[in-house]
C-alpha positions in Angstrom: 0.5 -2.8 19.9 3.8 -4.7 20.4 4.3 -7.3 18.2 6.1 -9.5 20.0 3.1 -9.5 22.9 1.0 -11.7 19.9 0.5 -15.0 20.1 3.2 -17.9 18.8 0.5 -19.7 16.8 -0.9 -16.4 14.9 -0.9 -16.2 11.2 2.4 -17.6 9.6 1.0 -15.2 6.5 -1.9 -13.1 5.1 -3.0 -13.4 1.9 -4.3 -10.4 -0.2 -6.3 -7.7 1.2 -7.0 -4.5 1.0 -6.6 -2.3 4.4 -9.1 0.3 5.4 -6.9 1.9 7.7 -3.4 3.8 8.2 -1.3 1.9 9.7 2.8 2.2 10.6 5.2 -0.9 11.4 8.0 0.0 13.1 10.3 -3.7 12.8 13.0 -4.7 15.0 13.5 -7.4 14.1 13.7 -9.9 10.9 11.6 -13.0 9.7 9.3 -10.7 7.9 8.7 -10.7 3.8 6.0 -8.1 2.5 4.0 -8.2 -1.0 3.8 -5.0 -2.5 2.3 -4.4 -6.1 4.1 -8.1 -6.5 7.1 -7.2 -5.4 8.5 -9.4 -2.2 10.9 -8.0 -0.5 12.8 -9.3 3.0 12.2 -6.5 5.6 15.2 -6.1 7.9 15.5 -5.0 11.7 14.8 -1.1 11.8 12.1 -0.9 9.2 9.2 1.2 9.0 6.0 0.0 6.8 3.1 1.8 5.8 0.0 0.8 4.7 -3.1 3.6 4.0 -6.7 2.7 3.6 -7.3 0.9 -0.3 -3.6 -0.7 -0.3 -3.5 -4.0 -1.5 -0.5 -5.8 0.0 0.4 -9.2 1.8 3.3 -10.8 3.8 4.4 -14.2 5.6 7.3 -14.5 8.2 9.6 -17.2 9.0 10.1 -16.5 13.3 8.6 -14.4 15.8 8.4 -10.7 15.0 9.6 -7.7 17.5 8.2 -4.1 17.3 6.0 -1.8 17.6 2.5 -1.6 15.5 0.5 2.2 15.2 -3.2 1.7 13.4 -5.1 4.6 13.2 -8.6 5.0 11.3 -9.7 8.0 9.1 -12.7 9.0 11.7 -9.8 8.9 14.6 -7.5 11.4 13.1 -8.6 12.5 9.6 -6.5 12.9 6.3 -7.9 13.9 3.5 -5.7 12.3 0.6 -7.2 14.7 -2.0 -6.3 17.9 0.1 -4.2 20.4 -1.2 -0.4 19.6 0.6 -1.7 16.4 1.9 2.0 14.2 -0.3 3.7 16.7 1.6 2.8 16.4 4.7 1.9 12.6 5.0 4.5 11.2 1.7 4.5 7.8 3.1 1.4 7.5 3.2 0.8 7.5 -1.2 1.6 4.4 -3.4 4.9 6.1 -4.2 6.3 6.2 -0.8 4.7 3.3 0.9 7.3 1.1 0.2 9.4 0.0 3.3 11.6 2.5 4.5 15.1 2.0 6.6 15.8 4.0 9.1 18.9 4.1 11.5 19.5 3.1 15.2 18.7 6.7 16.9 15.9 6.9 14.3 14.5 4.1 15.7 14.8 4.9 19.2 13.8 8.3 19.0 10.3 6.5 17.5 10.0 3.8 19.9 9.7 6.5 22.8 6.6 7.9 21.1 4.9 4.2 20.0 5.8 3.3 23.5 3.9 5.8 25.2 0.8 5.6 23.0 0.8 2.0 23.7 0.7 2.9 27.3 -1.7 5.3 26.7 -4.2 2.8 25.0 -3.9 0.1 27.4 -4.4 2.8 30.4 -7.5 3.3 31.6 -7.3 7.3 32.3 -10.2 9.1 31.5 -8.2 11.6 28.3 -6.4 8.9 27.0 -8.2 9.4 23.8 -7.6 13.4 23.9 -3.8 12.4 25.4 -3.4 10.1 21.5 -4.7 12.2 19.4 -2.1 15.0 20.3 0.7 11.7 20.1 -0.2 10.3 17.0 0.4 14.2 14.9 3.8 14.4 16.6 4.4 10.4 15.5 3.8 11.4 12.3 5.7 14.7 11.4 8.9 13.0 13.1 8.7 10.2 10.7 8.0 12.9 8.0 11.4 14.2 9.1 12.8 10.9 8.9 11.5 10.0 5.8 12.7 13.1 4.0 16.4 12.9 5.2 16.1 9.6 4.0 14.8 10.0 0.8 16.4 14.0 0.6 19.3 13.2 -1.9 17.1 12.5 -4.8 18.0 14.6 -8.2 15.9 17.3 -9.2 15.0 14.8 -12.4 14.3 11.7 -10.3 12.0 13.5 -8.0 9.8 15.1 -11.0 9.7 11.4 -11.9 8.9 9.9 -8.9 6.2 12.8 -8.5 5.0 11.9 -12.2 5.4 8.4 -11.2 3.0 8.9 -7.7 0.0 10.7 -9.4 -0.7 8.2 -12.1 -0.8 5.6 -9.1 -3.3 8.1 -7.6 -5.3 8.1 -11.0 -5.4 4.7 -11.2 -6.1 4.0 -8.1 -9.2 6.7 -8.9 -9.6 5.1 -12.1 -10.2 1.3 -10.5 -12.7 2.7 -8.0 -15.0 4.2 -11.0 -14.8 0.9 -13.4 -15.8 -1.0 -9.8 -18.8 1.8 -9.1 -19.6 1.5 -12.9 -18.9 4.8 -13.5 -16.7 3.9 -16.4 -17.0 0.3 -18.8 -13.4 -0.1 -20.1 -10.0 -0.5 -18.7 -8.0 1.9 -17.7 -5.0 2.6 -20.4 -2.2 4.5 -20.9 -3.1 7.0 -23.7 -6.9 7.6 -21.1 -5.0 8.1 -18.0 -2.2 10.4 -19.5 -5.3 12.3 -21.0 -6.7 12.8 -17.2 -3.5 13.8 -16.3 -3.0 16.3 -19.0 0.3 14.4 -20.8 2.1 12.9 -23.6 1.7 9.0 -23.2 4.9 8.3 -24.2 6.4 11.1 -21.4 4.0 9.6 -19.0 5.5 5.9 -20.0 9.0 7.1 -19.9 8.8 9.0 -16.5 7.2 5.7 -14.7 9.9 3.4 -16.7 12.5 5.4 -15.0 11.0 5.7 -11.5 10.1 1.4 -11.5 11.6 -0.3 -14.2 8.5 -1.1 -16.1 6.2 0.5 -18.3 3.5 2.5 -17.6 1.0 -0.6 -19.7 3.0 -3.3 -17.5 2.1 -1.3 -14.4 -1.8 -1.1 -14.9 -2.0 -4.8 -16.3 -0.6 -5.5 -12.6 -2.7 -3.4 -10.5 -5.7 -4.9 -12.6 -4.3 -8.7 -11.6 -3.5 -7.6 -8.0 -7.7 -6.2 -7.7 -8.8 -9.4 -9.7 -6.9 -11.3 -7.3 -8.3 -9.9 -4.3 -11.8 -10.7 -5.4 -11.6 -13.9 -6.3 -9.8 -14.4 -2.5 -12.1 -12.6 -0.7 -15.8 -12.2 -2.7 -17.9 -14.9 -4.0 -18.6 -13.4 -7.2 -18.7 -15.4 -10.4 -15.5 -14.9 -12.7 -17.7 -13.9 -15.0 -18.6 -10.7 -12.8 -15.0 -10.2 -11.3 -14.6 -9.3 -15.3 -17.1 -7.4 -15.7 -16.0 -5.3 -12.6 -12.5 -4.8 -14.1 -13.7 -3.7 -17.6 -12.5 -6.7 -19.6 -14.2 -7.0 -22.8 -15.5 -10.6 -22.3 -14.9 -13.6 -20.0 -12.6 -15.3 -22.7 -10.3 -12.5 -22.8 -10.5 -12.1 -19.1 -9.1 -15.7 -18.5 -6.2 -15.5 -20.9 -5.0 -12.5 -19.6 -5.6 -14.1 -15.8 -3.4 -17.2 -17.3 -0.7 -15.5 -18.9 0.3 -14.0 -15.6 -0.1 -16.7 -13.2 -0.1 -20.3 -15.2 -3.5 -21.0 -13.6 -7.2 -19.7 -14.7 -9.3 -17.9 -11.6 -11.3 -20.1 -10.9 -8.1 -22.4 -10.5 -6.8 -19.8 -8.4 -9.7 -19.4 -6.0 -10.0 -23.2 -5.2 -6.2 -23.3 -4.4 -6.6 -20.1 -1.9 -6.9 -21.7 1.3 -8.2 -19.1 4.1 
């Protein structure tokens, strides 16, 4: 879709959620801010942003927005995350590179010919427009694989180990969160258990995500645990009690300090100031 064909009076901003889809946002325009891992940043004109199905992310906007929106579900055109080459092929597409990436004028109209025509295509009402996107949407994708690896190309050998490092302990503790929710494991996830999984030294493990982010490896999972905690106290009606449970904490006391220390305000404080 084209952004600016959306209503004036849609949402100003979107609150925490979770995304079950893929999804690319190719901005021309400014007035947007986007929440990532608690990060905010000010997107500017000639931004891509991708989202993947289990990201957690949010945004607000200041003005009318202009560009060009590509959603795509798993069933529609499946990636398997967990297949061999799949950070190759799809790197934007993983909690390392799914941060927002710029990309230059003839970048961006090179795209916009492509999202342009599968627009077309969806709104048409020929009888292979289905067949017509599927064989768009691979050809979408590898260009902005191109893109995304001249961008991102002059990286030192070191720094991209790291930032490998630095992507598969998102990916195992994004894997990690999924079991404590399905009750397949009862504590949270730490340092020392993920590096085990991982087959590393803590303190290399620390180290290599210190240099990729700026934080510690600890300081990273206590915010991905906020961020899911968050996101079920805005969108479940589960008692805090069970929203602890869910996360591994120890015990509802411990669960509220920790909630505190990072935001000022206890959950259930936090879910009666959410307003949807």
């Amino acid at each position: 879709m084209r952004l600016q064909d959306q209503p004036d009076k849609r949402l100003m901003s979107m609150p925490l959620c979770r995304t079950n889809f893929y999804r690319i946002i190719h901005l021309t325009s400014e007035n947007l801010f986007h929440l990532y891992e608690n990060k905010k940043t000010e997107i500017a004109a000639n931004t891509l942003i991708f989202s993947y199905p289990g990201k957690l992310e949010s945004w607000s906007r200041s003005g009318k927005l202009y560009g060009n929106v590509v959603y795509f579900s798993k069933d529609f055109l499946p990636l398997d995350p967990v297949r061999p080459g799949y950070e190759s092929l799809y790197p934007y597409f993983t909690a390392d590179g799914a941060l927002p990436l710029a990309i230059s004028d003839q970048q961006a109209s090179n795209l916009k010919l492509l999202s342009d025509e599968m627009i077309e295509e969806t709104g048409s009402s020929r009888p292979d427009k289905t067949e017509m996107l599927k064989n768009l949407l691979p050809v979408y994708l590898h260009k902005i694989k191109r893109i995304y690896e001249t961008n991102t190309g002059k990286l030192t050998g070191k720094t991209k180990e790291n930032r490998l490092l630095y992507n598969l302990f998102r990916k195992q503790l994004e894997s990690y969160i999924v079991q404590l929710q399905a009750g397949k494991h009862t504590i949270m996830p730490s340092v020392s258990a993920l590096a085990e999984m991982m087959n590393m030294n803590p303190n290399y493990l620390n180290s290599s995500v210190k240099k990729v982010t700026g934080q510690t490896a600890s300081a990273m999972i206590q915010e991905k645990l906020l961020l899911e905690a968050k996101a079920y106290l805005i969108h479940t009606s589960l008692q805090v009690a069970e929203i602890a449970y869910r996360l591994g904490f120890e015990n509802l006391s411990y669960f509220n300090r920790f909630f505190k220390k990072h935001t000022q305000t206890t959950p259930s404080e936090f879910r009666k100031s959410i307003i949807l």
